[in-house]
VODOMAR-245835 format. One line per 10 residues: number of its first residue (from 0); their letters; for each residue y, z, x of C-alpha. Coordinates in steps of 0.5 Angstrom, whole numbers. Layout:
BEGIN
NUM) a) Y:Z:X; ...
//
This chain:
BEGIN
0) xxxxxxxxxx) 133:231:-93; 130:224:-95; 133:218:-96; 139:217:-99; 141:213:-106; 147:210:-109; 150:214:-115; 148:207:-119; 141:208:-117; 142:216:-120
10) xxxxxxxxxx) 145:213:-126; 140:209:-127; 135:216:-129; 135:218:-136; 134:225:-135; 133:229:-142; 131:236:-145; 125:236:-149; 120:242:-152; 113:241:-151
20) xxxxxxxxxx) 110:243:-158; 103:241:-156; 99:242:-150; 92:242:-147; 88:240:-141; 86:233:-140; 78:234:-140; 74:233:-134; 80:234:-129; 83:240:-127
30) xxxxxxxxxx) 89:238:-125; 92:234:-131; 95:237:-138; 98:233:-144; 104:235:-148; 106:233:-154; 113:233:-151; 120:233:-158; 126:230:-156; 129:230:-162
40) xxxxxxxxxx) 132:224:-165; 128:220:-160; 122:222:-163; 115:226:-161; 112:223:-153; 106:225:-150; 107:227:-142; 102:227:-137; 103:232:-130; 99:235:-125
50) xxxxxxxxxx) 100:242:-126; 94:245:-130; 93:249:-123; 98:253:-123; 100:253:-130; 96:254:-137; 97:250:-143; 98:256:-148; 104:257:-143; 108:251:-143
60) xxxxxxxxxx) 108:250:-151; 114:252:-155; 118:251:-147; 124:246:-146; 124:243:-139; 128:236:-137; 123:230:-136; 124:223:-134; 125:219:-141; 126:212:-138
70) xxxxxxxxxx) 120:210:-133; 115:205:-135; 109:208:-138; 103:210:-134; 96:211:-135; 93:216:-132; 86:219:-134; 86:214:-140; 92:217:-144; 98:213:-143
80) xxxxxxxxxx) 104:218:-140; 110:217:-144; 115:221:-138; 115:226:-132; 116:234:-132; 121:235:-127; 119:242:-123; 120:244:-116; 114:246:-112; 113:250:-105
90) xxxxxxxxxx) 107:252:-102; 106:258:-107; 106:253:-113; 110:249:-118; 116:252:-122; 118:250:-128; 126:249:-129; 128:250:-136; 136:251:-138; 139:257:-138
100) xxxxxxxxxx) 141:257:-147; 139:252:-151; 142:245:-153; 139:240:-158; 133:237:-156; 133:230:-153; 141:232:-149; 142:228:-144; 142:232:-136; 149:229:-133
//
């Protein structure tokens, strides 16, 4: 499947639920939106990702998904990206994951 990883370098994730309040796509690209992504307590993030092929903004806003909290941010396009979405893709596309009931925003996936 790929190379393996201690459990310490998993742990080292910090891996947590947010609700995307905003989103649009980022001008003069067709592959990138910006979210405005809640996670409670920790506060209001912006995310970049790569999914404006297969997903419209309007459908994301409102939706919770785990995101990548902890990574250093990057510049992409000019707007700092304060995250990463966690999908799946295939030769079909990207799938969002969400959870199966709602829990408090910002929890932490263990």
């Amino acid at each position: 499947m790929g190379n393996e990883i201690s459990y310490d370098d998993f742990a080292k994730l910090e891996i947590r639920i947010g609700q995307v309040v905003a989103a649009e796509l980022v001008p003069e690209t067709d592959k990138l939106i910006k979210c405005a992504v809640d996670f409670g307590e920790s506060g209001v993030r912006t995310i970049v990702s790569g999914i404006a092929e297969w997903k419209k903004p309007e459908e994301l806003i409102g939706r919770r998904f785990p995101y990548i909290t902890n990574l250093a941010p990057r510049v992409i396009r000019g707007i700092e990206s304060q995250g990463m979405l966690l999908a799946a893709s295939d030769e079909e596309g990207v799938a969002l994951i969400s959870p199966e009931r709602d829990v408090p925003l910002g929890t932490k996936l263990k």
